[in-house]
C-alpha positions in Angstrom: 0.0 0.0 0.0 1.3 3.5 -0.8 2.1 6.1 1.8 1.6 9.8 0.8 3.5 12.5 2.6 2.6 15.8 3.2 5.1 18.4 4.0 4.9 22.3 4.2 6.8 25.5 5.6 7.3 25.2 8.7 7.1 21.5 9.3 10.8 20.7 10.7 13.1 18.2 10.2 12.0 15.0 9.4 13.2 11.3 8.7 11.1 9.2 6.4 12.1 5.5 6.9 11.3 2.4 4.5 10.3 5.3 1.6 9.3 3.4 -1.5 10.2 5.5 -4.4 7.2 4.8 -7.5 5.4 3.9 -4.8 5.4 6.0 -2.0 4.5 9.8 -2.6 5.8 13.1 -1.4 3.8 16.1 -1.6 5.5 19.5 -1.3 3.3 22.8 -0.3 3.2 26.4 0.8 6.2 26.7 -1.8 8.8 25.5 -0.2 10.4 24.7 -3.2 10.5 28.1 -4.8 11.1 28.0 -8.6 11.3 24.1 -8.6 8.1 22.5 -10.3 9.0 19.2 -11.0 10.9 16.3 -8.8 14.0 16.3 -11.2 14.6 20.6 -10.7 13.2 19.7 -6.4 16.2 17.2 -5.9 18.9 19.3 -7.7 18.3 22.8 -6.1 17.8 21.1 -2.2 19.3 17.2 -2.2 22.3 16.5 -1.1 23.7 13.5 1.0 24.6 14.0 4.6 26.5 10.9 6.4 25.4 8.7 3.7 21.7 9.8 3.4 19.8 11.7 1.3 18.6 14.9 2.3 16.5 17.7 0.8 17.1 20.5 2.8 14.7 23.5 2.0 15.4 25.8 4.5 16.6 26.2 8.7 13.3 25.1 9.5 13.0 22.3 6.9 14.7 19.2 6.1 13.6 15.9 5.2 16.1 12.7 5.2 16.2 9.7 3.8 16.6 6.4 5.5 16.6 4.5 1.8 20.1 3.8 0.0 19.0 4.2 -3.2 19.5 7.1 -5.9 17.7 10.7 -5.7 17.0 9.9 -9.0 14.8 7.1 -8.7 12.5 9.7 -7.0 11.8 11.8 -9.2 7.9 11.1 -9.9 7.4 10.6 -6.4 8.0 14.2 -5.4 5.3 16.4 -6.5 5.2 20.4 -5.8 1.7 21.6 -5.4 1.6 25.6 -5.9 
């Protein structure tokens, strides 16, 4: 079964465990991602990989990691920005 997350300004610092990328979703609000509109321009303006995890990092107040070894790429379709 898919999991959808929902995160915003604001929300803090998060770690998502057992993410299931094309399954799993990410939903990204309150534009938090400024110009980014699609997953691809999301993970190269705020991922990075901190002590071996991935990490998009939006702001002070908001970070989410990654407990998943695989690729940002493989994401890609399941981040989607709502404006």
């Amino acid at each position: 079964m898919a999991d959808t997350f929902i995160f915003g300004s604001g929300d803090g610092h998060d770690l998502l465990l057992n993410f299931q990328a094309h399954e799993d979703v990410i939903e990204l609000h309150d534009g938090i991602c400024g110009p980014a509109t699609t997953g691809a321009e999301v993970i190269a303006t705020f991922g990075s990989i901190v002590d071996g995890r991935r990490v998009l990092h939006f702001d002070n107040d908001l970070s989410i990691t990654f407990d998943e070894d695989s690729d940002f790429e493989s994401w890609e379709t399941s981040l989607l920005v709502i404006v």
